[in-house]
C-alpha positions as CSV (number, residue, x, y, z in Angstrom):
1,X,16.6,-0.8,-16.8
2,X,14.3,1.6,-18.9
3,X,12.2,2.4,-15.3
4,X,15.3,3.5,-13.8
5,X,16.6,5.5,-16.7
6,X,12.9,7.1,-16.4
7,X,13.5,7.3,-12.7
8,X,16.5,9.2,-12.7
9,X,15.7,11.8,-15.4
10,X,12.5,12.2,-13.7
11,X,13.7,12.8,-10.1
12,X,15.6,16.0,-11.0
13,X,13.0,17.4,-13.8
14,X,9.8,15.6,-11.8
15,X,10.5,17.8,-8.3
16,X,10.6,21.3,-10.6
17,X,7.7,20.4,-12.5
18,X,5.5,18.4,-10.5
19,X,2.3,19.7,-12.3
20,X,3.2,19.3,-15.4
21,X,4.5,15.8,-15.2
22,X,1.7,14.4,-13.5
23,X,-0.5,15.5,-16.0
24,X,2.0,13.7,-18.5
25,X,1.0,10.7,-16.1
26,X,-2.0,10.8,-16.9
27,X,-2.0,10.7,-20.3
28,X,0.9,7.5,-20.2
29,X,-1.8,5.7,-17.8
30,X,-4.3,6.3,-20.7
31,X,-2.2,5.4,-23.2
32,X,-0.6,2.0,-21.8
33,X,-4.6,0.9,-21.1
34,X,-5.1,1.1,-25.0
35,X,-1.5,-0.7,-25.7
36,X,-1.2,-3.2,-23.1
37,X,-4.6,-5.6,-23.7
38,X,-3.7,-8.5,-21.8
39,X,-2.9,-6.7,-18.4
40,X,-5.8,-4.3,-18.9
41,X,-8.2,-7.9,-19.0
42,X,-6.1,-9.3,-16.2
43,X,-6.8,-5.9,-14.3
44,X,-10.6,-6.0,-15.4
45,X,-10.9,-9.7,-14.1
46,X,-9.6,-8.2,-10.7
47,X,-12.2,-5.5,-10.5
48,X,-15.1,-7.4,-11.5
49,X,-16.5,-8.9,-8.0
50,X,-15.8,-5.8,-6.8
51,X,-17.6,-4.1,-8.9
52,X,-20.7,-7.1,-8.3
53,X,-20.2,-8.2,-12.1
54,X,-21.3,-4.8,-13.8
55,X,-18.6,-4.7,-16.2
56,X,-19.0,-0.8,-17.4
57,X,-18.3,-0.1,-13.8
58,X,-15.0,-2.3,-13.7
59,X,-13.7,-1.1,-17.3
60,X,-14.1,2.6,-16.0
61,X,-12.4,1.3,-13.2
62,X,-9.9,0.1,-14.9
63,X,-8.7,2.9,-16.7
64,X,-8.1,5.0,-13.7
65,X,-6.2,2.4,-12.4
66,X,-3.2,2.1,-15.3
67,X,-3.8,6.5,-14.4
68,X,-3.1,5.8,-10.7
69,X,0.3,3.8,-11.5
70,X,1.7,6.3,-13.7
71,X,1.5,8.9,-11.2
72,X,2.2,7.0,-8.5
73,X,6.0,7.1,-10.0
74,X,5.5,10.9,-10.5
75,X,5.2,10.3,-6.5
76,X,8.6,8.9,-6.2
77,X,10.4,11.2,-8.2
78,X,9.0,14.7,-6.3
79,X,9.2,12.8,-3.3
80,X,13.0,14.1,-2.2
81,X,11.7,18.0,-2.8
82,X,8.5,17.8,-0.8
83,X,8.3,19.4,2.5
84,X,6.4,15.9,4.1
85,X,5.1,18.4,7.3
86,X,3.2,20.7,4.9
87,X,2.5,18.0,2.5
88,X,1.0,16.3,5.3
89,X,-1.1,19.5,6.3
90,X,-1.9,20.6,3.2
91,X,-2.3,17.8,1.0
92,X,-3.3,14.6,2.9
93,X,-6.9,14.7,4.2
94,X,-7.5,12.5,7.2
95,X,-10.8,10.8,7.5
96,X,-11.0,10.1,11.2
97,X,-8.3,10.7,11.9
98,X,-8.7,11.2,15.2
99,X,-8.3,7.4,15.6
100,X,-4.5,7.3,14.4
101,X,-3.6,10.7,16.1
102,X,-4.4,8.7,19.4
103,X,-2.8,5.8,19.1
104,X,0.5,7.1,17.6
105,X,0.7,9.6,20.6
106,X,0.7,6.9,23.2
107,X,3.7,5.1,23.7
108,X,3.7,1.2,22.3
109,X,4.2,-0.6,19.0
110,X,2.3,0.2,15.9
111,X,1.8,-1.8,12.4
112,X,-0.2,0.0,10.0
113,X,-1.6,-2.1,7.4
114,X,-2.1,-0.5,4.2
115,X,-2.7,-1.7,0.2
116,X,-2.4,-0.8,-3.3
117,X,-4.8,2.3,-3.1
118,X,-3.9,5.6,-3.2
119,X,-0.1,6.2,-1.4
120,X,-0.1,5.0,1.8
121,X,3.6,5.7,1.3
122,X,3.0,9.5,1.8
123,X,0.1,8.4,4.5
124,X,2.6,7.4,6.8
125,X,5.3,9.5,5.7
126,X,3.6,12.3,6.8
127,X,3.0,10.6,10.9
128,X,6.5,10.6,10.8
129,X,6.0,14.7,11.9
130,X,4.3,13.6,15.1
131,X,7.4,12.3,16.5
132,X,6.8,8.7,15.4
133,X,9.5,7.4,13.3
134,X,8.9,4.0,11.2
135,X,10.0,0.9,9.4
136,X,8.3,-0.1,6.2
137,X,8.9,-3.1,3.8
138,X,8.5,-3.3,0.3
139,X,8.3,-5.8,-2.2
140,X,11.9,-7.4,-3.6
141,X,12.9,-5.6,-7.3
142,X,14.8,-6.8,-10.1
143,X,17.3,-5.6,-11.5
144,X,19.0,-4.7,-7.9
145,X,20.1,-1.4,-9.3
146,X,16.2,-0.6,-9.7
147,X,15.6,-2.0,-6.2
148,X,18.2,0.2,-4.5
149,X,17.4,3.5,-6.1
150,X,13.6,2.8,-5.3
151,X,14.9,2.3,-1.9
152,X,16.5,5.5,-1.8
153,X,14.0,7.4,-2.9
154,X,11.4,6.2,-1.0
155,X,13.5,6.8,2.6
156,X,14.4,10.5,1.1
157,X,12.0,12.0,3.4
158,X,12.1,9.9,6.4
159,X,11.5,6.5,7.7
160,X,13.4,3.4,6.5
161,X,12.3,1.4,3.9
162,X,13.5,-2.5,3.7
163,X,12.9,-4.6,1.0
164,X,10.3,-8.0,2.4
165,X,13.4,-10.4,3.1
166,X,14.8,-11.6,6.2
167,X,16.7,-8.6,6.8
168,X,14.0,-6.5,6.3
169,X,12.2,-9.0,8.8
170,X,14.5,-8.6,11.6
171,X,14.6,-4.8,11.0
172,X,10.9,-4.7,11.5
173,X,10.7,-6.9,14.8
174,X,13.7,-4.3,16.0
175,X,11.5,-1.4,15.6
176,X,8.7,-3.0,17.3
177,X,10.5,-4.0,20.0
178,X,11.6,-0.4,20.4
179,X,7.9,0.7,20.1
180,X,8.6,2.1,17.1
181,X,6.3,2.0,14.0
182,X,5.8,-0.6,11.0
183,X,4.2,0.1,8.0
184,X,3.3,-2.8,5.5
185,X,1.1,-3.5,2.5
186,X,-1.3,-6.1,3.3
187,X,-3.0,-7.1,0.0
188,X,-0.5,-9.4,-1.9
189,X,1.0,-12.6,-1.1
190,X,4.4,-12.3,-2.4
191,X,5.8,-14.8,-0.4
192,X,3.5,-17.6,-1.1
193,X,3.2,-18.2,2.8
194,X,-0.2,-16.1,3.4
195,X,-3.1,-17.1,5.6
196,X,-6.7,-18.2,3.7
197,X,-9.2,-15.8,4.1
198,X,-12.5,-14.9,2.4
199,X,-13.0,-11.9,0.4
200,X,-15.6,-11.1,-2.1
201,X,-16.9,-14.7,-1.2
202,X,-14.0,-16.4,-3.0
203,X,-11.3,-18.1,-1.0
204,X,-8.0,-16.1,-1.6
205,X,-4.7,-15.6,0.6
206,X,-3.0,-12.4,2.2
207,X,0.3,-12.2,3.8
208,X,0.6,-13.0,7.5
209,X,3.9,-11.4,8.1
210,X,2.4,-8.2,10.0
211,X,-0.1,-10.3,11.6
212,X,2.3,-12.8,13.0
213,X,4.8,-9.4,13.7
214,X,1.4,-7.7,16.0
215,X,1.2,-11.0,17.9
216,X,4.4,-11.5,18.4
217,X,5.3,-8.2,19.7
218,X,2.1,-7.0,21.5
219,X,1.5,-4.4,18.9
220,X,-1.7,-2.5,18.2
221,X,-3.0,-2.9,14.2
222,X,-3.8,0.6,12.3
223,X,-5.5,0.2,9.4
224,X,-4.7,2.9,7.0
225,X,-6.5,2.9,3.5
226,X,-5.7,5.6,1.1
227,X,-6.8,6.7,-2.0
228,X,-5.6,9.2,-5.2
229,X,-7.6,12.6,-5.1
230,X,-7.4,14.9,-8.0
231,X,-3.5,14.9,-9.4
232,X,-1.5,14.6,-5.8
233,X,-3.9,15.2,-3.1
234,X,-4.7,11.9,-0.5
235,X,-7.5,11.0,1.3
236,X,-6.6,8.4,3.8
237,X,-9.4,6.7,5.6
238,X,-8.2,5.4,9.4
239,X,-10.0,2.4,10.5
240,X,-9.9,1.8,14.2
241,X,-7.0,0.2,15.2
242,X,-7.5,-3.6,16.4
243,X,-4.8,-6.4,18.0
244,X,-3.9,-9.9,17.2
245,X,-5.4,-12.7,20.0
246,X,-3.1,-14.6,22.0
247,X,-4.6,-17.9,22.2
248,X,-3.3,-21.4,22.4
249,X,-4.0,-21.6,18.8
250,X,-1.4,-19.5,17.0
251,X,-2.5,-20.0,13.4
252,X,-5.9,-19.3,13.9
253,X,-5.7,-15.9,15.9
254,X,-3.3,-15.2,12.6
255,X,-6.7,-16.4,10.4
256,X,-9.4,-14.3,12.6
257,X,-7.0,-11.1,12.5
258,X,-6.5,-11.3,8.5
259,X,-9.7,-12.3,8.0
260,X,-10.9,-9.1,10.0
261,X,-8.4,-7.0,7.9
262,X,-9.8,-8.5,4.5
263,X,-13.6,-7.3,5.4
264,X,-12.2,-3.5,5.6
265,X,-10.2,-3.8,2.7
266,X,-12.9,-5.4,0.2
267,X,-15.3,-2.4,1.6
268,X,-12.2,0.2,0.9
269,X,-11.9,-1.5,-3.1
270,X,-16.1,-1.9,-3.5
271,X,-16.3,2.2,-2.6
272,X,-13.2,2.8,-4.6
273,X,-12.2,0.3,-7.3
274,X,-10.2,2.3,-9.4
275,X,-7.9,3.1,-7.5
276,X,-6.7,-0.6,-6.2
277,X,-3.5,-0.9,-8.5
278,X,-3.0,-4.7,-9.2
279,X,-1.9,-5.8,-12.6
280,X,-1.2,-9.5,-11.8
281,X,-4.2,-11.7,-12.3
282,X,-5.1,-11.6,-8.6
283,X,-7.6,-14.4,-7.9
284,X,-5.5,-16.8,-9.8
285,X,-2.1,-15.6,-8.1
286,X,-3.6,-15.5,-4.7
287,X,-5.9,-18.5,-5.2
288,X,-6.3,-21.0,-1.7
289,X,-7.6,-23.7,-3.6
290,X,-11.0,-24.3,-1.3
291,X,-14.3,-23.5,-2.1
């Protein structure tokens, strides 16, 4: 309940002063990496094979991630006063973009798959001004109050977020079936039903949902990885887009797409480790137990 007290002080002073409290941010994501030692080993332990082992690389890394969370809320609460078609022009650099730009003008269904880097929230937000409205899913919150508000927030400025149940499920399959668009985050196995793939040569799984959701619908993958730059500016990085096969063998079209997927993401984290903001011990959670 003390994140959405913050939340809902922040929202009405956080949209007037943007700059000042994402500077604030900063120095709460500073201080909660001195305070809170056991996540700030748990996010270390997640960095290091992305960083190869060199540890002074993943503990620099890990500061900027606890910096990254903290203004990631800052996000949130400016998020209803933000003009999303200038935001999009002015602060969100594409890099090819080109690739998205294409795809989203044709007609057809779209999942972007995203992760924990940067705000791919605003990434797609800001397609939303090239006539392409979407459907995003989230992961479940407790208490519900928090979940709700989040909700609200995050669907101030367009599209409709859903949290990852079986409504949110259906609503996705809805869109896509319209050819509408589908935005989810493709780098944690919250349901405990993911696919095995390989990453950073350990044996780890990622969620299937918006595999399983391409294949079943006919819809085209766009890989969309984002990261922080400077206080509120985004880079997003557009990988070319890439479909689900439809062979007899369901399960393992599911395995070759993920395991495509997983190859551009451990690139995006290697380049960028910093700004990959998991705080749950991620190759114990997410563990296949093979190899």
């Amino acid at each position: 309940m003390v994140k959405l007290f913050l939340l809902r002080l922040g929202v009405p002073l956080g949209g007037r002063f943007p700059w000042l409290f994402y500077r604030l941010a900063g120095l709460t994501g500073r201080a909660a990496w001195w305070l809170m030692p056991r996540t700030r080993k748990r996010v270390l332990r997640n960095l290091l094979p992305f960083c190869d082992g060199e540890r002074d690389r993943a503990h620099r890394a890990s500061k900027e991630v606890f910096v990254h969370i903290a203004r990631y809320y800052v996000d949130l609460a400016t998020l209803p006063r933000r003009d999303l078609e200038s935001f999009g022009r002015d602060y969100i650099r594409l890099v090819n973009g080109e690739r998205g730009t294409r795809l989203i003008e044709r007609p057809g269904p779209i999942v972007v798959l995203s992760a924990h880097a940067g705000n791919p929230e605003l990434a797609v937000q800001a397609f939303t001004y090239h006539g392409r409205p979407f459907v995003a899913l989230v992961q479940p919150l407790e208490p519900p109050e928090l979940a709700q508000y989040l909700l609200k927030l995050r669907s101030s400025a367009g599209g409709s977020f859903h949290e990852a149940s079986m409504g949110g499920i259906r609503a996705c399959i809805g869109a896509l079936r319209q050819g509408q668009l589908v935005a989810m985050v493709a780098d944690r196995d919250i349901q405990d039903s993911g696919v095995c793939i390989e990453m950073c040569g350990r044996r780890v799984k990622l969620p299937r949902g918006a595999f399983e959701l391409a294949r079943r619908t006919h819809a085209t993958l766009l890989p969309i990885l984002c990261i922080r730059d400077g206080l509120d500016h985004q880079v997003a990085f557009i990988e070319e887009p890439f479909c689900v096969a439809k062979t007899g063998d369901a399960e393992e079209d599911v395995r070759r797409a993920a395991q495509h997927w997983a190859g551009l993401l451990e690139q995006h984290i290697r380049r960028f480790p910093g700004q990959w903001k998991i705080l749950e011990d991620f190759w114990k959670v997410h563990a296949c137990g093979e190899g």
